[in-house]
N, C-alpha and C positions, 0 to 999 in steps of 0.2 A: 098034758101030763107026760106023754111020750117026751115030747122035746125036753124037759124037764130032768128026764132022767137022764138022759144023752148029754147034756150041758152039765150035768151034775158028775156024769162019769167022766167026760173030757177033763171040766176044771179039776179035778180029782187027779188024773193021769199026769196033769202040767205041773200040779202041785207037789208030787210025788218027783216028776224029770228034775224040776227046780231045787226042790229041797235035793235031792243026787247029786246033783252036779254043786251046790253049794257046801257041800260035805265034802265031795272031792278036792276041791278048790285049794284046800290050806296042805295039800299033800303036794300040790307042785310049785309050794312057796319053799325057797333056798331055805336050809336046815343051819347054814353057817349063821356064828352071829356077829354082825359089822362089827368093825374097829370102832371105837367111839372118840377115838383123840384125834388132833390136827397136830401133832409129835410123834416123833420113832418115842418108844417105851424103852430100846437101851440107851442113845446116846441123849435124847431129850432135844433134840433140833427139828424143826418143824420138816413137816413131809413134804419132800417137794426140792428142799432146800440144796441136795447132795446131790439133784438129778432126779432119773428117774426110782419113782417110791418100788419099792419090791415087797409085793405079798405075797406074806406065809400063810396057811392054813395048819393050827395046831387044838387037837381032841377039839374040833366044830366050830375054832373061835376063828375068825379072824386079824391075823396080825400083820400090821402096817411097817415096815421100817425105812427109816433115811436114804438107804444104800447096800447092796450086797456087803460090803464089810462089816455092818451089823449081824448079817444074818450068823454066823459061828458065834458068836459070844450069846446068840438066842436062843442058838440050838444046843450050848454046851450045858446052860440052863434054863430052860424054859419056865420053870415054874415060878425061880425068880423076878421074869418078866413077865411071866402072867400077874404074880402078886401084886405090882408096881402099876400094872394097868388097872386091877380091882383096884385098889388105893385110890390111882387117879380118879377113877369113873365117882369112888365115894367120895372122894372131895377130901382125903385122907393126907394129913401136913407132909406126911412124908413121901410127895408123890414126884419130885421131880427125878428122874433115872441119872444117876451118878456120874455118868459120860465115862467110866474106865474101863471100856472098851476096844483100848488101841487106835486111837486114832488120833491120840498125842494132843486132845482137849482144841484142836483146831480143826478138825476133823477135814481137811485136804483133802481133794484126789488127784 
């Protein structure tokens, strides 16, 4: 009966650490949320493509672009480029990003 109660307050004690620590668990998961394209969202060319990709981080989201020369015309409107990325993600017809962005529609470096 003794051992009973001892077993009974242990598993008690682990079930209490377990359930603590699974609680805690979603507090050290990143709060940002992934880019969801294989495209920069200003000029529409795939990532990768211009070189090395450069990420932004804007209000939690994360944003993916071509090339530092995207990055001004991101920042001059961001919210535009958020809108175009909600579009895409919805599957929304008007989701391809316009490419006039300065980079003369061949986008060189």
């Amino acid at each position: 009966m003794k051992m009973n109660r001892i077993l009974t307050g242990v598993l008690g004690f682990v079930v209490s650490a377990v359930s603590a620590v699974a609680v805690a668990a979603p507090a050290t998961q990143p709060t940002t949320q992934p880019y969801p394209l294989k495209t920069c969202v200003v000029s529409g060319d795939d990532l990768g493509s211009m070189g090395e990709v450069t990420v932004l981080t804007h209000e939690g989201r994360e944003v993916r672009l071509c090339c530092e020369g995207c990055v001004p015309d991101f920042k001059a409107d961001p919210a535009k480029y958020i809108k175009k990325l909600d579009e895409s993600v919805a599957g929304s017809p008007s989701t391809k990003p316009s490419g006039d962005h300065g980079h003369g529609g061949d986008h060189k470096h």
